[in-house]
Phi, psi and omega in degrees: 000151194276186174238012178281137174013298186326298212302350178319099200292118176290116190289177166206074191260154179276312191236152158262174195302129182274151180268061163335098188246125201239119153187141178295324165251334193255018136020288169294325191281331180288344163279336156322297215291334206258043194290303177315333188267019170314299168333309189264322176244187210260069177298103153279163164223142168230186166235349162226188195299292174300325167279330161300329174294329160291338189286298199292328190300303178318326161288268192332298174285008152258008164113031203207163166266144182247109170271317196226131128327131153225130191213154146336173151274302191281123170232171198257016189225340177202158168281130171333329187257354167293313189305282211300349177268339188275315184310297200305299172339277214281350182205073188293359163315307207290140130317163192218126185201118168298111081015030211292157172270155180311323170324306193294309183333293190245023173273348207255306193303333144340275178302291204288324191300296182310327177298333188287313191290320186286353177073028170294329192212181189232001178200133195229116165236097204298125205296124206299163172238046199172183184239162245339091167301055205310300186300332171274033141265343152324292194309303207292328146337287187301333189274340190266328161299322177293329189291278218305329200284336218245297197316140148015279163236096201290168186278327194269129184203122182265337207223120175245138174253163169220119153258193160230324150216195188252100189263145168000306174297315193297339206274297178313322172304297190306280192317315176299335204270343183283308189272008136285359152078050196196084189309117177253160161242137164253130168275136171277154178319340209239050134255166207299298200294347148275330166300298187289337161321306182332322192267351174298312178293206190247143208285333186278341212297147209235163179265121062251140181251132202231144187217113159256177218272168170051351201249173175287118167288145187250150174222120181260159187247342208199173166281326188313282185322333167265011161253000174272338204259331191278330184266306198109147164306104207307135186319137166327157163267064200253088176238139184273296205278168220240115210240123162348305201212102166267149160227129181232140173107107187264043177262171210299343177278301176328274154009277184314307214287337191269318176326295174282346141328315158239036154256003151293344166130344201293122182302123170283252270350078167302143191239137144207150188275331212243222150281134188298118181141302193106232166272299201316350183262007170261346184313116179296346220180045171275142214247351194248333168313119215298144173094025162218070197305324164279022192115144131227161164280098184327322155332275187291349160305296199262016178279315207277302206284322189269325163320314191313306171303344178256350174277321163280006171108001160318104182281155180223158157210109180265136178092019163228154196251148205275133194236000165182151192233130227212106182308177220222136200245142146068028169067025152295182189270174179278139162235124174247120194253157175215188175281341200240354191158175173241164165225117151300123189216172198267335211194128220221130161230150201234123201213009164323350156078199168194167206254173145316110166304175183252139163320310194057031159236132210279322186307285198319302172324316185267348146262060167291156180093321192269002192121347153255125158227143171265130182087192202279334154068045211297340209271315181286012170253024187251343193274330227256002151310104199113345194254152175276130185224150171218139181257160194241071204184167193213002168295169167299324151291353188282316157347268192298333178259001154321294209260011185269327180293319181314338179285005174237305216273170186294278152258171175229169215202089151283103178290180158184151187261340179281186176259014171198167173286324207279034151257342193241323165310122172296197213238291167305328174284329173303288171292346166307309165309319176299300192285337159345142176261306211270023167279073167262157151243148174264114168268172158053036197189122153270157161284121142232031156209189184156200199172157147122181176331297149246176198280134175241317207232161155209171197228123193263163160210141175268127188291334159289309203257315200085356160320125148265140191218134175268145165207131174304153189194143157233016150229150151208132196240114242233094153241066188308004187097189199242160186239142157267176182203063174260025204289018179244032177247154181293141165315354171284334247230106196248130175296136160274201183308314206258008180074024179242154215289171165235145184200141192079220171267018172266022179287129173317185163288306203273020155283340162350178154192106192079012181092355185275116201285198181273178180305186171313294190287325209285122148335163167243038147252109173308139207103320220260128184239125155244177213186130178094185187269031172260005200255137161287131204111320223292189190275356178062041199205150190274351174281317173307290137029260189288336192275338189304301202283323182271356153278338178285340167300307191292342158317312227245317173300291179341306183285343191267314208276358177245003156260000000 
């Protein structure tokens, strides 16, 4: 395929994106500070609440978008957070950040700082007094990358799809290529950038047809077919030599394990089938991992995480799923098969994550895709404007994507069968939800019907009582807790009830070895390790996680240094 330009889906935006800068005197001086980013984006100033709120409606009704606020701590018609709750109405999208002046900074800061943890706003920064302020524009960077990563029709676009609509395939394609860190747009066929793909292809070629720049248009039946068309077929699994360290599964405990591991020196080899993250890489927004004081987005955690890990020498291999793991005979090494190869290893950690129960109520089951989706699904919540949606979890992800959907849907609606969030919940997710206006939770209350071409309805049932209430509904988004999927580890390797690995002392006793249990982290096949939340017990938080995976090296050093 050539490289010239033409072949390029020509983008168009009418407007750029607006920068909203809000204070009664100092106005200028905040368009000063923010004089770079002009080039790109659209600069307003207001001096009060109402007028920026008039600035953003006005932005709207020309066709444009507000990524970000910036406002003073004071304003001169409300209280600032009172400003950001007026703001959100009119751009629920938009980023939101205090700029405070220094006079202010830190008698404002105490009272505001609690609006932030409630998730009314997303930064409180004391506003530069000099010219290239790196660390706050370091912030403003980072909230304006969250905004173009989240919105509807990113600016940046790697991948063009052409569909006539958005079916179950187009949507699963668009999520994989979001948790690959590879921004999509869809075209309808009768549109300019559809027609042209269209001509790229072979004239019968049937939809959804996927274009990443240089590659071949593809018509996909599958994501696969489009990690093949983006990726390249994944590579043989070929390690000649017998390697320190497997690690299969690459969500954050993998991750951790491989970062240290092989910058301690150990030669590494990650399997993972899928996408690089795991579940944890669909997270629109995690706010409590240390050392991201605004956040990161499970994308870019585990984008950041696998570089890291490839800088020390880490091999990675994706897209084949691990199909047995075969103990190691006569103080040989562990074989871990796949479809494409074997990898011989001294010592195996098992990081495989877990998936999303399933509902099981079959109407429902039968529109996935359709306005039913499992897990947080960020692409398909780009669909959810104008609509009533309810997530079905009592978890943290469930948490984060209430509130990552509210930024589209007219409302969202969190079931849960206990009688509270804060049991399953953090605590900042918890109030974040609270203060949300377009935020309900339903305690006590299962899904068990629904329905129509696509999901239109659901059928609520109150779990105390047995009452049932039908409510229109256009999403529903399923984070049900967790299932393993390990049936490809050996019977040395001992399971609770519920299929999650044992390790340490929740190992039986007469598993024991000398009355001693395995390490914390250790299996009961020596060598054979688990880490994440495929480990029974573990904590289920993605810090827990990646801190699991980086505790299990030395373990794994232990075990190298006693054979």
């Amino acid at each position: 395929m050539s490289d010239d330009p033409a072949t390029v889906v020509p983008l168009q935006h009418p407007t750029a994106p607006t920068i909203v800068l809000v204070s009664e005197t100092r106005a200028d001086e905040l368009r000063e500070h923010f004089g770079r980013y002009e080039r790109e984006y659209d600069l307003r100033t207001a001096t009060s609440c109402a007028e920026a709120e008039e600035v953003a409606a006005r932005v709207r009704t020309e066709g444009g978008t507000v990524a970000l606020f910036v406002t003073e701590s004071v304003l001169p018609d409300c209280h600032v957070l009172e400003a950001f709750g007026r703001w959100r109405t009119v751009v629920p999208t938009a980023r939101r950040m205090i700029a405070a002046h220094w006079e202010r900074f830190i008698p404002d800061g105490p009272p505001l700082r609690a609006g932030m943890a409630a998730g009314k706003y997303d930064a409180y920064l004391l506003m530069p007094r000099g010219t290239r302020d790196e660390e706050f524009h370091h912030a403003v960077t980072d909230l304006l990358s969250d905004w173009g990563s989240t919105v509807a029709d990113p600016e940046v676009v790697s991948v063009t799809i052409v569909a006539p609509e958005q079916d179950g395939l187009t949507l699963a394609i668009r999520d994989y290529l979001d948790r690959m860190g590879m921004p999509s747009r869809v075209h309808h066929p009768d549109s300019e950038g559809g027609r042209h793909v269209r001509a790229l292809a072979r004239p019968d070629a049937a939809y959804p047809l996927v274009h990443a720049l240089n590659r071949e248009v593809v018509e996909a039946r599958s994501v696969r077919d489009v990690a093949l068309s983006v990726y390249g077929a994944p590579g043989d699994v070929a390690v000649d030599e017998v390697v320190d360290l497997v690690v299969v599964g690459a969500g954050p405990a993998g991750l951790g394990a491989a970062v240290y591991a092989a910058s301690e020196g150990l030669s590494t080899v990650v399997l993972e089938a899928e996408a690089i993250g795991g579940q944890a890489g669909t997270s629109s927004m995690i706010r409590n991992y240390l050392g991201f004081p605004r956040g990161i987005s499970g994308m870019r955690l585990s984008q950041r995480a696998r570089n890291q890990a490839l800088r020390f020498g880490t091999q990675f291999f994706t897209g084949w799923s691990v199909e047995a793991l075969l103990p190691g005979v006569d103080g040989g090494p562990h074989v871990v098969r796949t479809e494409a190869g074997e990898v011989r290893a001294r010592a195996v950690v098992v990081s495989t994550g877990v998936a999303y129960r399933k509902l099981r109520v079959e109407p429902l089951e039968e529109l996935v895709g359709r306005g039913v989706h499992y897990g947080a699904a960020l692409t398909a919540a780009r669909e959810m404007e104008g609509q009533d949606v309810y997530v079905v979890g009592g978890g943290n992800s469930a948490g984060q994507a209430a509130v990552h959907l509210s930024r589209f849907a007219r409302s969202v609606t969190v079931l849960v069968r206990r009688p509270s969030l804060a049991e399953t919940m953090s605590q900042y997710l918890v109030g974040e939800i609270d203060h949300n206006p377009r935020i309900a939770v339903r305690t006590c209350t299962a899904v068990v019907d629904g329905g129509a071409g696509r999901l239109e309805r659901l059928v609520l049932e109150d779990t105390r009582s047995g009452a049932r209430e039908e409510v229109a509904a256009g999403g529903l988004f399923l984070l049900l807790g967790a299932e393993p999927h390990c049936e490809w580890l050996p019977a040395e390797v001992e399971r609770d009830a519920q299929g999650f690995v044992l390790t340490g002392r929740d190992v039986p006793r007469e598993r024991w070895t000398d009355g001693l249990p395995p390490a914390d982290l250790a299996t009961t096949l020596p060598g054979v390790f688990a880490a994440g939340d495929i480990r029974s017990g573990s904590m289920k938080r993605v810090a827990a996680a990646s801190g699991e995976g980086a505790s299990v090296v030395p373990l794994v050093h232990r075990w190298l240094a006693g054979r």
